[in-house]
C-alpha positions in Angstrom: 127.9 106.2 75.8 125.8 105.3 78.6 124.4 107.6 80.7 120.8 106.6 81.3 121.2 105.6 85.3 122.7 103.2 87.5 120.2 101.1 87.9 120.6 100.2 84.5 124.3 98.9 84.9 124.6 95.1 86.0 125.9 93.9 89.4 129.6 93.7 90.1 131.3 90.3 89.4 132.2 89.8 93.4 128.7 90.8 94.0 127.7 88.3 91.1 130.2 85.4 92.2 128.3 85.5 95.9 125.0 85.1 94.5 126.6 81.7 92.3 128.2 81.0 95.2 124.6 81.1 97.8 123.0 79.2 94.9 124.3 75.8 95.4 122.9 73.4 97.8 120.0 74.2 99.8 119.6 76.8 103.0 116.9 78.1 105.5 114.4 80.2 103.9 112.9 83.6 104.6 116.2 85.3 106.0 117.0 83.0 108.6 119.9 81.7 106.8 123.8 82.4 107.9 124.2 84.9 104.5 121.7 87.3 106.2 122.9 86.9 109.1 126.3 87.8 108.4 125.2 90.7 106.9 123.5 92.0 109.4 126.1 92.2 111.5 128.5 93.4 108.6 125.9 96.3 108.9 126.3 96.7 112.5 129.9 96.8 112.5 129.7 99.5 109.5 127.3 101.9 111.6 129.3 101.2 114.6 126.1 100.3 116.5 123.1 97.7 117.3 120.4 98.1 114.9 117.2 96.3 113.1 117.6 95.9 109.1 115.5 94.0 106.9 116.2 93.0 103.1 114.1 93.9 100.3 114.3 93.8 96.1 113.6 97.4 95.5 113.9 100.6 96.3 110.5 101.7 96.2 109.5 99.2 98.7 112.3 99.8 100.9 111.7 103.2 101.3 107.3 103.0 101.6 107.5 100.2 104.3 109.6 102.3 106.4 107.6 105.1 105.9 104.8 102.8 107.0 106.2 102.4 110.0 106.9 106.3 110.9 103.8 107.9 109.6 100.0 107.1 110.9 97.7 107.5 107.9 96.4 111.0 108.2 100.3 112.0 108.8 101.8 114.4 106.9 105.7 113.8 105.1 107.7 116.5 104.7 110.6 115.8 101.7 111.8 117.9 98.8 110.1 118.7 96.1 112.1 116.6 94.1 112.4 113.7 96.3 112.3 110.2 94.5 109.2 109.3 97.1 107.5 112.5 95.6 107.8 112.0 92.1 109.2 108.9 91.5 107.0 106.7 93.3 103.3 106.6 92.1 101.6 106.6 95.0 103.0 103.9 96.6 104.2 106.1 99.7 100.4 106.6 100.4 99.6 103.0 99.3 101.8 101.7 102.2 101.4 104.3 104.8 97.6 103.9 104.1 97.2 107.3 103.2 99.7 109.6 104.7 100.1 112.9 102.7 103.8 114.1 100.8 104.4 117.7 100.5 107.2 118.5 99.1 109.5 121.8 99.7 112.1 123.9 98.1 111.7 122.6 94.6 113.9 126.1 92.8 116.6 124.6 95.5 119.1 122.1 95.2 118.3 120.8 98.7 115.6 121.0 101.6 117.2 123.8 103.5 117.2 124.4 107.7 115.4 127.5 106.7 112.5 126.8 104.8 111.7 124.0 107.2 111.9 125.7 110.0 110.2 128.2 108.2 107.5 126.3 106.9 107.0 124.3 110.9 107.1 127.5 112.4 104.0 128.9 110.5 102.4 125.7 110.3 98.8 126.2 111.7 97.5 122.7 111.8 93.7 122.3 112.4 92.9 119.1 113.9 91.4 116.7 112.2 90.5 118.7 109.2 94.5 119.1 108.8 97.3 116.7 108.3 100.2 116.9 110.4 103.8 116.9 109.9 105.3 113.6 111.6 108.0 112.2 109.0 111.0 114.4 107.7 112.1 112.2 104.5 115.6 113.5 103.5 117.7 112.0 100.3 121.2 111.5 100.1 122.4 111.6 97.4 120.0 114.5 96.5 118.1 114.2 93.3 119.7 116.9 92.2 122.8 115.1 92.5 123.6 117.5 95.3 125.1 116.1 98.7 123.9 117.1 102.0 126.5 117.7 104.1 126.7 116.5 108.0 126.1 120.4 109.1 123.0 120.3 106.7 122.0 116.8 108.0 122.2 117.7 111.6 120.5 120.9 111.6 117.2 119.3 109.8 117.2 116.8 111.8 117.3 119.0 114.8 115.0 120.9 113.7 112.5 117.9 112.9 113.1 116.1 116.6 112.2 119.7 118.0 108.9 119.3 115.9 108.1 115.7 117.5 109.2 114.3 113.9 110.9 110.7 112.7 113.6 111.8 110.3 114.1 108.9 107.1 116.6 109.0 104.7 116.7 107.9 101.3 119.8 106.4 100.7 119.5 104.5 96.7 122.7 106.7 96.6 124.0 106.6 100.0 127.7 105.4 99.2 128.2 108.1 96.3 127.7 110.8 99.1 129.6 108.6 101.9 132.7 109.0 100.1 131.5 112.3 98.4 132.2 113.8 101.7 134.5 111.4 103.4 132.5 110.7 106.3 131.8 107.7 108.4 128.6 105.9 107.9 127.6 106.3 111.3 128.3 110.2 111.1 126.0 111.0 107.7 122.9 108.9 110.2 122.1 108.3 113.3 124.6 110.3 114.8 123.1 113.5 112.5 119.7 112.3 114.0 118.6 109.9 111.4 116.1 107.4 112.7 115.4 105.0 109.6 117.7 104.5 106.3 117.3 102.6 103.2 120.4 101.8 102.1 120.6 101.1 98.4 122.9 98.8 96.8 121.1 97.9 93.3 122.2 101.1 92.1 125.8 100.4 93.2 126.9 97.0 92.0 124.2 94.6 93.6 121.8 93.2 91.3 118.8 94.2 93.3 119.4 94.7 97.2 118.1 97.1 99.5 118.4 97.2 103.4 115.9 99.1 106.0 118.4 99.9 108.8 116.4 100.9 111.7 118.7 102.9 114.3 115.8 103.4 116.3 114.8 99.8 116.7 111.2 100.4 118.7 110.2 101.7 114.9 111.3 98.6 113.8 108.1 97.0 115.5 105.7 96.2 112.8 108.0 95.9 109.8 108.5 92.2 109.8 104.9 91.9 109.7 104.5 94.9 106.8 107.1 93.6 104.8 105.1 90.2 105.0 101.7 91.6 103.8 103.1 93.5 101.1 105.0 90.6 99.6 108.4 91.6 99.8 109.5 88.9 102.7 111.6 86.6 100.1 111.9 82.7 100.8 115.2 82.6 99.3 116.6 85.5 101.0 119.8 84.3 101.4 120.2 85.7 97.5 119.5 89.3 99.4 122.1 88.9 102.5 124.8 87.4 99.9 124.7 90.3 97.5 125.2 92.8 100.9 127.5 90.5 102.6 130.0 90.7 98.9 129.2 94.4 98.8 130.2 95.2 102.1 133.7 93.0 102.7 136.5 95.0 102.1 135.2 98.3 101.2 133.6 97.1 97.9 130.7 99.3 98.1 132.8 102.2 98.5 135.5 101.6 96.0 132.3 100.5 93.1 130.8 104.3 94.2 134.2 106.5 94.4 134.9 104.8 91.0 131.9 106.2 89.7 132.3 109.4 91.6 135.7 110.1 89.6 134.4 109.2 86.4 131.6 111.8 86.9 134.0 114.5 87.8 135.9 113.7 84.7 132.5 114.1 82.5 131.5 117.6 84.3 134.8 118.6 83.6 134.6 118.1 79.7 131.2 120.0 79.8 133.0 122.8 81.6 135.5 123.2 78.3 132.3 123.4 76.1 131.5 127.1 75.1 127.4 126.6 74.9 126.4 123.5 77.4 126.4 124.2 81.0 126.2 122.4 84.4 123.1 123.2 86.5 123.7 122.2 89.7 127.4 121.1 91.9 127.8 117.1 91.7 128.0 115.8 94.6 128.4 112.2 93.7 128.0 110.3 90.6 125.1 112.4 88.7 125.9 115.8 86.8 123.0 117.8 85.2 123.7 120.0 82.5 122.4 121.9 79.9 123.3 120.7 76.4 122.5 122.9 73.0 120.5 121.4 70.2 123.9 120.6 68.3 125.5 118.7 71.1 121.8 116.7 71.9 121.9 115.7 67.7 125.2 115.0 68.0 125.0 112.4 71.0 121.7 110.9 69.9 123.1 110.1 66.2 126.2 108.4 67.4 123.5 106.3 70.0 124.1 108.1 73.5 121.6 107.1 76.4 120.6 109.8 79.0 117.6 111.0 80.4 116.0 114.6 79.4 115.1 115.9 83.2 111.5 117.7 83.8 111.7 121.3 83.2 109.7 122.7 86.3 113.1 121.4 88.4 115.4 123.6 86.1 116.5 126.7 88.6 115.1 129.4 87.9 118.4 131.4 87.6 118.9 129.0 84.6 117.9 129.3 80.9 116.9 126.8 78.6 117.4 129.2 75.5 116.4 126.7 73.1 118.5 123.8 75.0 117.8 120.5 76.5 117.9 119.8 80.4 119.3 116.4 81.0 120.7 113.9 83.7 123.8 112.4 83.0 124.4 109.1 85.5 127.6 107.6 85.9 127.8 103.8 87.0 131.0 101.1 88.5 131.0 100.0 84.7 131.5 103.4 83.1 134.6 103.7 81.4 137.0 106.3 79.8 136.2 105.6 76.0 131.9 106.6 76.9 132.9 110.0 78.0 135.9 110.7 76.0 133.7 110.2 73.4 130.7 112.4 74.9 132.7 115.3 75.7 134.0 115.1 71.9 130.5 115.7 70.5 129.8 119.0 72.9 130.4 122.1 71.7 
């Protein structure tokens, strides 16, 4: 029963075989090699359009170097309040960026809405240079709430951030969850919503750890070689980077790994449905459910060895009570199977 996250989970034996497979003999270093290469333009054909992407390890670094290239230092990032860059991060964001600020919005709501944005850009009295200034709308996809923005949502933020002189970047460690979440094309759920940067994840999907920077707006793509290089994160053997995305990508492997795991987390929020005291807190959207689980059902699992994270309590809604019961994030991976949540559901009551 194994539920802690899907970064956790190992990579996918096709993904696994390319890496055995790069390994032998010798290649060009530093992602001039035909692996990267290939899936660069993998990438392009995917997107449907020219773009700029650079290969990194992690996710963190994927997403702070882009950053670094939207946001001046004394910028100002507008995200959720429970965006992964807000809370999840350190301070790495500001690290990278050299000091631009995070403020984070709409923490009692599933997901940034067109409202409070507007809302809060509207009525933003900015007071140069004692103030910092919005520049960078950083969206998430899957939500960390699990939650799916959907292309209506997508494209009114990110009209509302061009209108506002902003960059729009999206957080995608869980971008192929919500690509077939909502059966949408790749191109659709970015640049054609007006998404200027994405960092696609695959480590959480079946690569062992891969991340692209896709730039759609390749003039922002100016200094990232050169970031990526300072910071460390330029790889001599990258070739072990573009092989992972090159397996990942042919034939619709990264979307049959992430609908697999998008079915078998439907079939675990349905067993906590059936219970008569655990609840789920928000809709899933992709492969995470978030529930509510009484102090039988949380002895229960952690007797018979269940893994799963208990979630902070200033993100529960505030429509929800905890009423003596645990708030906790269930994540479902490619290598989750029947037996883990037939045998979760059976310890709920």
């Amino acid at each position: 029963m194994y539920f802690g996250s899907d970064n956790q989970s190992g990579a996918s034996e096709k993904v696994m075989q390319a890496l055995v497979d790069a390994n032998r003999g010798v290649s060009s270093s530093y992602g001039t090699d035909d692996w990267t290469r290939n899936a660069e333009s993998a990438l392009e054909q995917v997107f449907e359009t020219k773009l700029k992407v650079y290969f990194v390890a992690s996710g963190t670094a994927a997403n702070c170097l882009a950053l670094s290239c939207l946001a001046k230092p004394w910028d100002m990032i507008l995200c959720h309040a429970q965006a992964h860059i807000l809370n999840d991060e350190l301070s790495a964001p500001e690290f990278y960026t050299g000091g631009a600020r995070l403020n984070g919005l709409d923490l009692d709501q599933p997901k940034l809405s067109a409202s409070s944005l507007a809302q809060y850009l509207e009525s933003f009295e900015g007071h140069v240079p004692h103030t910092a200034e919005p520049s960078v709308l950083s969206l998430t996809q899957l939500s960390e709430t699990g939650s799916a923005y959907t292309l209506e949502e997508l494209r009114s933020l990110a009209s509302i951030a061009k209108s506002h002189d902003m960059k729009v970047h999206m957080d995608g460690a869980r971008f192929a969850n919500a690509l077939v979440a909502l059966d949408v094309s790749p191109a659709e759920m970015t640049w054609r919503a007006g998404v200027d940067v994405l960092c696609l994840g695959a480590s959480k999907n079946g690569a062992l750890a891969a991340e692209a920077v896709i730039f759609f707006d390749m003039e922002l793509a100016a200094e990232f070689e050169l970031r990526r290089k300072r910071a460390g994160h330029l790889l001599s053997k990258g070739r072990l980077l573009g092989a992972q995305f090159c397996a990942w990508l042919d034939d619709n492997h990264w979307l049959d790994l992430a609908g697999y795991a998008n079915q078998k987390a439907e079939t675990l929020a349905i067993g906590i449905d059936r219970t008569s005291e655990c609840e789920r807190v928000w809709e899933r959207g992709g492969n995470e459910v978030f529930a509510l689980l009484n102090d039988s059902s949380m002895q229960a699992l952690r007797e018979q060895g269940a893994v799963f994270s208990e979630w902070p309590k200033r993100f529960l809604p505030k429509e929800k009570q905890l009423d003596s019961r645990a708030f906790v994030r269930l994540v479902v991976s490619h290598t989750t199977q029947n037996e883990e949540i037939d045998q979760f559901c059976s310890l709920l009551n």
